[in-house]
N, C-alpha and C positions, 0 to 999 in steps of 0.2 A: 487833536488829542495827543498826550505825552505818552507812551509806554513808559513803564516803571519798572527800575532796575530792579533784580529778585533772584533769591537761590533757595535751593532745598535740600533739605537732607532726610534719611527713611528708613523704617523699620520695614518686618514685612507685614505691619497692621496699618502704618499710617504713615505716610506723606505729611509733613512740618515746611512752609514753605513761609520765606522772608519779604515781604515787600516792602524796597526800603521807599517809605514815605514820611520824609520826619513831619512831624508837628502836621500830621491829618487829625482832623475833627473827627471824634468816634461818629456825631449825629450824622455827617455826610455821608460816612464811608459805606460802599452799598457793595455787600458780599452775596453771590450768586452762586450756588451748589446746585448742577445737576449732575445726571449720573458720569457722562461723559466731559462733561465743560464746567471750567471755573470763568465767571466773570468778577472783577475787581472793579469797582469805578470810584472816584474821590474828585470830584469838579470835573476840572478838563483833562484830567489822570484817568488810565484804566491800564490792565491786563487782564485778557483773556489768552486761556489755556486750552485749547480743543484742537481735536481730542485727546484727553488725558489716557495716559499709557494701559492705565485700567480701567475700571468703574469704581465708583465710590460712592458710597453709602449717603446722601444729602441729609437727611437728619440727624446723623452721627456728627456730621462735619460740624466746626467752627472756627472763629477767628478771636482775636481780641488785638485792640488798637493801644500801641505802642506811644512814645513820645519820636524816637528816631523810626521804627517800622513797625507794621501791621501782620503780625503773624496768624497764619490759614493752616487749619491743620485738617486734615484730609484724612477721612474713615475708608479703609480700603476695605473693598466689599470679598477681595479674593488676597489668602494671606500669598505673601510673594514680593520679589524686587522688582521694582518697576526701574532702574537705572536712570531711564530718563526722563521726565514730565509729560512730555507729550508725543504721539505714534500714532504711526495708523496700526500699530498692532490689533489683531482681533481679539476681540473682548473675550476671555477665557468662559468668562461664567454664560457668555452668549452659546458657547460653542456648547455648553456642558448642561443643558438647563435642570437635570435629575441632580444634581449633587449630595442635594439633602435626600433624598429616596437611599442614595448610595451610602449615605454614613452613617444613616439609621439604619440600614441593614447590617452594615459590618457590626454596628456597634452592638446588634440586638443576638448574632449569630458568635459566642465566643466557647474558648472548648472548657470543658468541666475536667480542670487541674485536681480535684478532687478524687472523682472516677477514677481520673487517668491512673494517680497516687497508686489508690486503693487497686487496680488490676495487675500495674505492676509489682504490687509488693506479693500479692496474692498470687502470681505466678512463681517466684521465689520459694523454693524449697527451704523450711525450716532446716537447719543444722543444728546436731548434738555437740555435745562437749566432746565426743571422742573426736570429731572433726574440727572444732573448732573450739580450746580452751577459752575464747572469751566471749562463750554465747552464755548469757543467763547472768554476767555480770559476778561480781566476790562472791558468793554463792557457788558457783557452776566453776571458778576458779578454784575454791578452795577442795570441794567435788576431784577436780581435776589432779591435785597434788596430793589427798587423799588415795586417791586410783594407785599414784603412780608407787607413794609409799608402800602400800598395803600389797604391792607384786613385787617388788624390790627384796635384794637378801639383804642377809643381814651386813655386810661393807657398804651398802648403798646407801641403809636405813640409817647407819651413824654419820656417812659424810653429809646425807641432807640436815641432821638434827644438827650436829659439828658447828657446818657451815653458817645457816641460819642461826643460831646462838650468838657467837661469837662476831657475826658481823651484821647481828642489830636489825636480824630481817631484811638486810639489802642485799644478799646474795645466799645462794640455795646451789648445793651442787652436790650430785650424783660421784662423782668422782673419790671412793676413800683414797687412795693410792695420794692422790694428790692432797688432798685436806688434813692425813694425818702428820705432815711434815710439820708444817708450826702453827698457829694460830691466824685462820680467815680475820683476811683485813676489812674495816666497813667501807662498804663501796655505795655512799650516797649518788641518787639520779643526777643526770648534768646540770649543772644550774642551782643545786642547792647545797648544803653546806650541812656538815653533820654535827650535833652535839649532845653531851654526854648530859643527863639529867639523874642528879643525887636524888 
């Protein structure tokens, strides 16, 4: 019997392995899947694999015959890198046989992001506008500059109108002292650009 020269390369689902056999006849070529062992046989040609590094799925597994090689492609029963072909490694899923018990629990045991939301926010103390001018949104904003107007004397009450006039609603300021020197320049947000509409 000839052993046949062969390499592999691998995901962590599946094992792809090469056996170069040019010009084998697909009707001879006799491919053997067990969990442990691969056997290859073609005439007086073979390669066998045993024990292979992991366990492999035999019904999942197949091959298809090439013109220069016969590629085997190997259903890994446990996802992972098997490095090398073959070991006397112990078989993981041997060691573990509940696995499925295991992932149907985890997966059936998950926390309620929902709940959780809802208790955290529910512990949260509502705040007023006195505490926080931008609870209640332009509303509770405008609330806010209302308040501040309506307790303000009268220097206060022209530098806000003043200022706000003149600079197109982009700036508001309590200050007359300062406002009544010349005219509030428009101080558009960063990033935008201001313009005059006839």
């Amino acid at each position: 019997m000839t052993t046949l020269r062969h390499e592999f390369y691998e995901t962590d689902d599946k094992v792809t392995i090469s056996v170069f056999d040019k010009g084998a006849d697909p009707a001879e070529v006799e491919v053997k899947f067990e969990p442990r062992k691969l056997s290859y046989t073609h005439g007086g040609k073979q390669l066998i694999l045993e024990p292979l590094k992991g366990q492999i799925n035999p019904d999942a597994s197949e091959f298809t015959v090439g013109k220069v090689k016969v590629e085997i492609r190997l259903a890994k029963m446990a996802s992972a890198r098997w490095v090398q072909l073959v070991g006397d490694a112990p078989d993981p899923l041997a060691s573990f046989p509940s696995i499925p018990s295991i992932s149907t629990a985890a997966r059936t045991k998950h926390k309620n992001w929902e709940g959780i939301t809802t208790d955290m926010l529910s512990g949260e103390k509502e705040k007023t506008t006195d505490q926080d001018p931008n609870v209640g949104g332009d509303a509770a904003l405008n609330g806010f500059f209302q308040k501040i107007f309506g307790d303000a004397d009268e220097d206060t009450k022209r530098a806000m109108m003043k200022s706000y006039q003149e600079s197109g609603g982009t700036t508001l300021s309590t200050n007359w002292d300062e406002v009544k020197k010349a005219p509030v320049e428009v101080k558009p947000p960063t990033g935008s650009e201001w313009k005059k509409w006839n």
